[in-house]
C-alpha positions in Angstrom: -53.0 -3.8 47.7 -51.7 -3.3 44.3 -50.0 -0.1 43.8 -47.1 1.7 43.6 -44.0 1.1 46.2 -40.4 1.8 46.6 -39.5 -2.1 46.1 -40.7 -4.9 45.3 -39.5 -8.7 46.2 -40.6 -11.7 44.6 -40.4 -14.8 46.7 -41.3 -14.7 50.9 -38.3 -17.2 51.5 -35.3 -16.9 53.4 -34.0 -14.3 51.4 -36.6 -12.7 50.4 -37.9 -11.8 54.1 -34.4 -10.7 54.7 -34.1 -8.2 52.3 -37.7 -6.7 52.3 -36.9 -6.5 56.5 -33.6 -4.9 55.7 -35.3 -2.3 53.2 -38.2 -1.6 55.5 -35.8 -0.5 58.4 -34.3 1.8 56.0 -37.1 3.8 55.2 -38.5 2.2 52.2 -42.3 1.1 50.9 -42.2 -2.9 50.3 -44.4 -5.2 49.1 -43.6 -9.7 49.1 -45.3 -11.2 46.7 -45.4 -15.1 46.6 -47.4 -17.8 45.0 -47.5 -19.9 48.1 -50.3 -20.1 50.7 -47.2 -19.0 53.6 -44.1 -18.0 53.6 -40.9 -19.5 54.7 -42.0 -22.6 52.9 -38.5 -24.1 53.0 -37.7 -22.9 56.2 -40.4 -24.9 58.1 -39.0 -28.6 56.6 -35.6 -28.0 57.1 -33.7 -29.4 59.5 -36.0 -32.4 60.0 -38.4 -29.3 61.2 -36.1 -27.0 63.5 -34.4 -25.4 60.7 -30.5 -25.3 60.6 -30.6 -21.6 60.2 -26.9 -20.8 60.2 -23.6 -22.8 60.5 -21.0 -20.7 62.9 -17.9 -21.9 60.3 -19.8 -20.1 57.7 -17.1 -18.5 54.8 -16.2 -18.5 51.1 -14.3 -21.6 51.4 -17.6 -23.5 52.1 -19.7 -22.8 48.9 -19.3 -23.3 45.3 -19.5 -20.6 42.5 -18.1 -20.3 38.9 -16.5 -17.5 41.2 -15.8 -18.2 44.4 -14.9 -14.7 45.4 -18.1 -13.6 44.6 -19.9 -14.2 48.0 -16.8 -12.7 50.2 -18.7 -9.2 50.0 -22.3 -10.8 51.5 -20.9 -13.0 54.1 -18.7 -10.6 55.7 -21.2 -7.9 56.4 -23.8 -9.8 57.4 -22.5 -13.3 59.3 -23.3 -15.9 61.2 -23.5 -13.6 64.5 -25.5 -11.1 63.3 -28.3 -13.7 62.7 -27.5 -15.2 66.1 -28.0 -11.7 67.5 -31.1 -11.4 65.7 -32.6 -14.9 66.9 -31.3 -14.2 70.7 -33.5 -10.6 70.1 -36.6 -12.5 69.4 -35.8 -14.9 72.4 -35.6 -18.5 70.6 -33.7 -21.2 71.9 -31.3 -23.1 69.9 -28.5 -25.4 70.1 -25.1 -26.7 68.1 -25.1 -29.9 66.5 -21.7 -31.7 64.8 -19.8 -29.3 63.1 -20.9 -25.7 63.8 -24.7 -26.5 62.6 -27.0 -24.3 64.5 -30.7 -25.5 65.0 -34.1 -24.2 66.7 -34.4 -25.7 70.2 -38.4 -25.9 69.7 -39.3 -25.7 66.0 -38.6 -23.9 62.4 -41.6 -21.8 62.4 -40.1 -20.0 65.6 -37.6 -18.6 62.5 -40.0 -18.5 60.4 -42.6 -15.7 63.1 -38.8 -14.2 63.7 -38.9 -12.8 59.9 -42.8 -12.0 59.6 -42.6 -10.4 63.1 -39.5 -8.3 62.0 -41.4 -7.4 58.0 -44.3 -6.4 60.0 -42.3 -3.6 62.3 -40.3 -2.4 59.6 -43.7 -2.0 57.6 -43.4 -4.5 54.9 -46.6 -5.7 52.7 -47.0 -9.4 52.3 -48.9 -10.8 49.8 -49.3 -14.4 49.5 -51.4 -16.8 46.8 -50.4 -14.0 44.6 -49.2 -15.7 41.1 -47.3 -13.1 38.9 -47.5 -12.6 35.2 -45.4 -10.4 33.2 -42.4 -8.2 34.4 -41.3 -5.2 32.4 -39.6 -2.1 32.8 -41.4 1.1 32.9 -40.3 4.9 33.3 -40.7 4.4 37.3 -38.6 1.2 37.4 -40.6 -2.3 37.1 -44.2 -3.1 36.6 -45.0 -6.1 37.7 -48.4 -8.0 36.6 -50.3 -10.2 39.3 -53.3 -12.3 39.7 -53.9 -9.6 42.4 -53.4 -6.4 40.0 -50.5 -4.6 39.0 -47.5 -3.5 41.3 -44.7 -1.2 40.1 -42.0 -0.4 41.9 -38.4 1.5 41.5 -36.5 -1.6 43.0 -37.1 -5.4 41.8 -35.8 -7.9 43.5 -36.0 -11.7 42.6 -35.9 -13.6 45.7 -37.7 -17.2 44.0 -34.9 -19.8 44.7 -33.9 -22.9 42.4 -35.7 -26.1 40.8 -34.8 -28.1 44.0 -37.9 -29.5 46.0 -41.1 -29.0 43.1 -43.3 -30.3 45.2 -43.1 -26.7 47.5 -43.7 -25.0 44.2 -39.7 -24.7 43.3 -39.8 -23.2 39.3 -37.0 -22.0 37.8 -38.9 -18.7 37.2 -35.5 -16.2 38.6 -33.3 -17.7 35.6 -36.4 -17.1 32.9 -36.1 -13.3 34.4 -32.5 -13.4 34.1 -32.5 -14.4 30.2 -35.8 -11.6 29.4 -33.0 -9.1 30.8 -30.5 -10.4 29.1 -28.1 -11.9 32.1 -26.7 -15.2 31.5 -27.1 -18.2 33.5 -24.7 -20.9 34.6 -26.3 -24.7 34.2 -28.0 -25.6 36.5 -28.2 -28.8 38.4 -29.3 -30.4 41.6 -27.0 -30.4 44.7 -26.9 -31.9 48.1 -28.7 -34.8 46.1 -28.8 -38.7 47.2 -26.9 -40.5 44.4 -28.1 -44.0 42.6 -26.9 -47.0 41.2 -27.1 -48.9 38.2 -29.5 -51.5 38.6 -27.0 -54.7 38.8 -25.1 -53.0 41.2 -28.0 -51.9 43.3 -29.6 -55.6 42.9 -26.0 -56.8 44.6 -26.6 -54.2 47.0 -30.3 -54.3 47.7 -29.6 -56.3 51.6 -27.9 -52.6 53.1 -31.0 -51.1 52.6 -31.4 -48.7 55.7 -27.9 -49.5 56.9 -26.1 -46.2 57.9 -22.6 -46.3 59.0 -19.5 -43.3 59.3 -17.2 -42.7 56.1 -15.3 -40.3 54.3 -16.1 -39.2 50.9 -13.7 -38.5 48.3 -13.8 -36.9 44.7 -10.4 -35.4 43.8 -9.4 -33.2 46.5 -12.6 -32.7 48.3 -13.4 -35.4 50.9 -16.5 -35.2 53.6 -16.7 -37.1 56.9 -20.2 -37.8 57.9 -22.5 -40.6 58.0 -23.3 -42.9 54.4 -26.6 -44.2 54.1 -27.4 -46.9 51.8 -30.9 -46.8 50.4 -33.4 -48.9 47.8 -32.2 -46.1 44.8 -28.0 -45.5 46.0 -26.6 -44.0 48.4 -27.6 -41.0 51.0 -26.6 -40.1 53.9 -24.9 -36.4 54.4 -21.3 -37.7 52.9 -23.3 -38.5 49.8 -24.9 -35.5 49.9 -22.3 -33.1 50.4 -20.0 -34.8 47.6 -23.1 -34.9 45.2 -22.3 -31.2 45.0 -18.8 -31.7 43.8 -19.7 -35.3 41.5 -20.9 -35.1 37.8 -22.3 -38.2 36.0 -19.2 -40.7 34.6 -17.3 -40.1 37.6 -16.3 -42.3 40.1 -16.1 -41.2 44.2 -14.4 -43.5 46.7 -16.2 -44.4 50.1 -13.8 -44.6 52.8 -16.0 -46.6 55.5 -15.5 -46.0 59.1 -12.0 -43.6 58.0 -11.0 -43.6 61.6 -10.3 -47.4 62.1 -7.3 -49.4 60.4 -9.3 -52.3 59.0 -6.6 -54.5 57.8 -4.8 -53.9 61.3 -7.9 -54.7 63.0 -7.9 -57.7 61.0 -4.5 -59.1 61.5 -5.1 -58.6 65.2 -8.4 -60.7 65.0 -6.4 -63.5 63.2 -3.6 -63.4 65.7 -6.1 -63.7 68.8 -8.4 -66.0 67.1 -7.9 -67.6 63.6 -11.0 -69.9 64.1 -13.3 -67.1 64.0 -14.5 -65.9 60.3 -13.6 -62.4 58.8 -17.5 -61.4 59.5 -17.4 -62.2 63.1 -14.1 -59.9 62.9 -15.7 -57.3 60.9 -19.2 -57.0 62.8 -16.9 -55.4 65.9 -17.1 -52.4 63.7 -19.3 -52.6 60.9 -23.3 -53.3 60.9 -23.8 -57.0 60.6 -25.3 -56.8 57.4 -22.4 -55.0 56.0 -20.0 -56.8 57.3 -21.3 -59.8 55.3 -22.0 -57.6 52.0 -18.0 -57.4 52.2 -16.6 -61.0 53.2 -19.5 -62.9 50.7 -18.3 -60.2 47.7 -14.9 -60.4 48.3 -15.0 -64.2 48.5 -13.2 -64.6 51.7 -14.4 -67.7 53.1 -13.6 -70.1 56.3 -11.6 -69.0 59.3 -9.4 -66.2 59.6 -6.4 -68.3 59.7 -6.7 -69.7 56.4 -6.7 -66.3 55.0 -3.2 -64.5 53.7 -2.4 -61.1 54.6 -2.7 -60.4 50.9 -6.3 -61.7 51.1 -7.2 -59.8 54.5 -5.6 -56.5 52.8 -8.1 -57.0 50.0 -10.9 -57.4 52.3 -10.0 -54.1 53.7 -9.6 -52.4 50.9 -13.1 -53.4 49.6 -14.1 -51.3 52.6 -11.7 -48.6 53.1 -10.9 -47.7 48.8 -14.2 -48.6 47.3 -15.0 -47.0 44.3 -17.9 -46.4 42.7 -19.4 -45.1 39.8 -23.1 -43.6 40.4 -25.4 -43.8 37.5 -26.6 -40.4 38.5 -28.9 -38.3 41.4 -32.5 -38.6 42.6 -33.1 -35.2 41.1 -34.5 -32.1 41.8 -37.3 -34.0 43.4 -35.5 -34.6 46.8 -32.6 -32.4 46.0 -32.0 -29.9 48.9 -30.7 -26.8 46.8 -29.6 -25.8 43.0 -26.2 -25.5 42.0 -25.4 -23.3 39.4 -27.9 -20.0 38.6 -27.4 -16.2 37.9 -23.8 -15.6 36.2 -22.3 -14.0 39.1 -20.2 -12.0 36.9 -23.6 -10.0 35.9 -23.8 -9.3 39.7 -22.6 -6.8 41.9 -21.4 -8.6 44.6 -21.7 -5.6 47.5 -25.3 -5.2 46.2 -26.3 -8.1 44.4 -27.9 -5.9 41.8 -27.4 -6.5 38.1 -24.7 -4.1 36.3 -26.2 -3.9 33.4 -30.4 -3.4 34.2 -30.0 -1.0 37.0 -33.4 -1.6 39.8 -32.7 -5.4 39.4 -31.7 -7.7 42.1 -31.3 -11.2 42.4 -30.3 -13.0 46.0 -30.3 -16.1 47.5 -30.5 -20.1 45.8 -31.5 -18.7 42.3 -27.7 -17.1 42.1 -24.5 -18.8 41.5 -23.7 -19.4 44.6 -24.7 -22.8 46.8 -23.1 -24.0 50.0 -22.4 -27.0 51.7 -24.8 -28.9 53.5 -25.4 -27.9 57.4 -26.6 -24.0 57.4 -24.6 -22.6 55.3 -27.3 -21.8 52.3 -29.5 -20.1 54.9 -26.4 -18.2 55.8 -26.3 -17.1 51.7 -30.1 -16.2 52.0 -29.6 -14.2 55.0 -26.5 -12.1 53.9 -27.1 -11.8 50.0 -30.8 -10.4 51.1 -29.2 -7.9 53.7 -26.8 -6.7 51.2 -30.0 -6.3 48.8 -32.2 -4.5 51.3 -29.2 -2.1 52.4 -28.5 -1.2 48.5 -32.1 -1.1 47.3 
């Protein structure tokens, strides 16, 4: 019901749930409100549906931030054990996929019951289809107007996430709060993000539709080694996404394909044991056949491998192993997994997450400055920026 609490969170996400839990096992009255018909929205996609709740490698080094000591504080007093503890508690199964990526054994809404379960001990109100109006400060704290009435509260926290993913309701409704209070807000943009082509190079390109094969991904000095998925807009794949987070538009990244084989050495040993074969033969030991022959017909390399010059077979290897390519941008918020940028988080107490200049005011999880690499580690964010909210609030 509308009334008066001790706190109240907008936004039954990750975060959200994770602070109002936090605050309700201290003690305090809290209230969730949220426009959506359930909560955990986000939570019950991810993961292809068993939600990679946490990644075990989990630290500063693997997020990006305008400040990148900012979410030291968070992640150390609340990790990637204390959430395994808490899932273990409530008795779900789960398993580690490639590199430290922790998933559900049965399903994301196991994760999801977890969090209402744990709001519902600690005596946390949860009010969902509830659309809210105006915020403004009052001589109690915050009064917040809803399509269900008003709610004040001495504690506000802003728990509503980024522009990624619309289609689930995604606004960017924290970073409208942030400028009516007067905190600014680093661009935003989409991250984790497939990555398109310009329309002559995705015409030449068009055949490796659904092809996936490993590579490394480079941009600078950042480089990911996961699989590349070509697709009928770009490139995907989890390489792409993770260096989407790193790429801006005029740039160039270079695709490493299948980093862990010497192509031109493979290559010179084909030629050695058979010149009469062709380079795609060759190449089709190791590549998808459809690749393979993107590379030989683009590169030109024609007729048996023994008419071919190491020069030549170098080339051919390079084409594979150096490519670079300019992207002619991202799919967009529409399919992009989280929102880079957000909340200055120099306007931010980092052990509290509360603003330093409105006190009452919090803001946690996707809607700060603060976004991590693909595989867990955002959940990780929501998890510890929330518990550092609902212990301070």
């Amino acid at each position: 019901m509308a009334g008066r609490y001790d706190v109240i969170v907008l936004g039954a996400g990750a975060a959200g749930m994770m602070c109002a839990i936090r605050a309700g096992q201290r003690g305090r009255s809290v209230v969730v409100l949220d426009h959506a018909g359930a909560p955990g929205e986000k939570i019950r996609i991810s993961g292809g549906g068993r939600c990679n709740f946490t990644n075990i490698h989990a630290g500063p080094k693997n997020f990006l931030s305008a400040n990148p000591h900012f979410a030291k504080s968070a992640l150390a007093r609340f990790t990637p054990q204390d959430f395994i503890a808490l899932v273990a508690r409530h008795g779900i199964a789960w398993h580690e996929k490639t590199l430290g990526q922790l998933f559900c054994d049965n399903s994301a809404k196991d994760i999801i019951r977890m969090l209402t379960d744990e709001m519902r001990a600690a005596g946390v109100q949860l009010r969902l289809r509830t659309e809210v109006g105006d915020i403004e400060q009052s001589a109690a704290g915050y009064r917040v107007s809803t399509s269900e009435g008003v709610f004040e509260a001495t504690s506000l926290v802003i728990a509503t996430g980024g522009k990624s993913i619309p289609k689930m309701g995604a606004t960017g409704f924290a970073y409208r709060i942030a400028e009516q209070f007067g905190l600014p807000v680093v661009e935003t943009r989409p991250g984790l993000v497939p990555l398109t082509l310009d329309p002559q190079l995705l015409q030449l390109m068009s055949p490796l539709s659904g092809i996936a094969a490993p590579a490394e991904l480079r941009h600078g000095k950042t480089a990911f080694r996961e699989a590349l998925l070509f697709t009928h807009r770009g490139l995907s794949g989890p390489a792409i996404l993770q260096i989407s987070s790193y790429w801006r538009e005029g740039e160039d990244i270079t695709v490493v394909i299948e980093p862990d084989i010497d192509v031109f050495g493979l290559l010179k040993r084909a030629k050695q044991a058979n010149g009469r074969q062709s380079a795609q033969t060759a190449l089709a030991e190791i590549l998808p056949k459809r690749l393979a022959q993107h590379f030989v017909e683009s590169e030109g390399v024609a007729g048996n491998m023994a008419d071919q010059s190491d020069k030549r077979l170098q080339q051919l290897a390079s084409a594979i192993q150096s490519w670079s390519v300019k992207p002619s941008g991202s799919e967009g918020y529409r399919t992009a997994e989280v929102t880079l940028g957000g909340i200055d988080t120099a306007s931010l107490d980092s052990r509290t997450m509360q603003a330093k200049t409105v006190p009452g005011l919090f803001f946690i999880g996707e809607c700060v400055d603060v976004t991590g690499w693909l595989g867990g580690y955002n959940f990780q964010w929501a998890w510890a920026s929330g518990h550092v909210a609902g212990e301070a609030v």
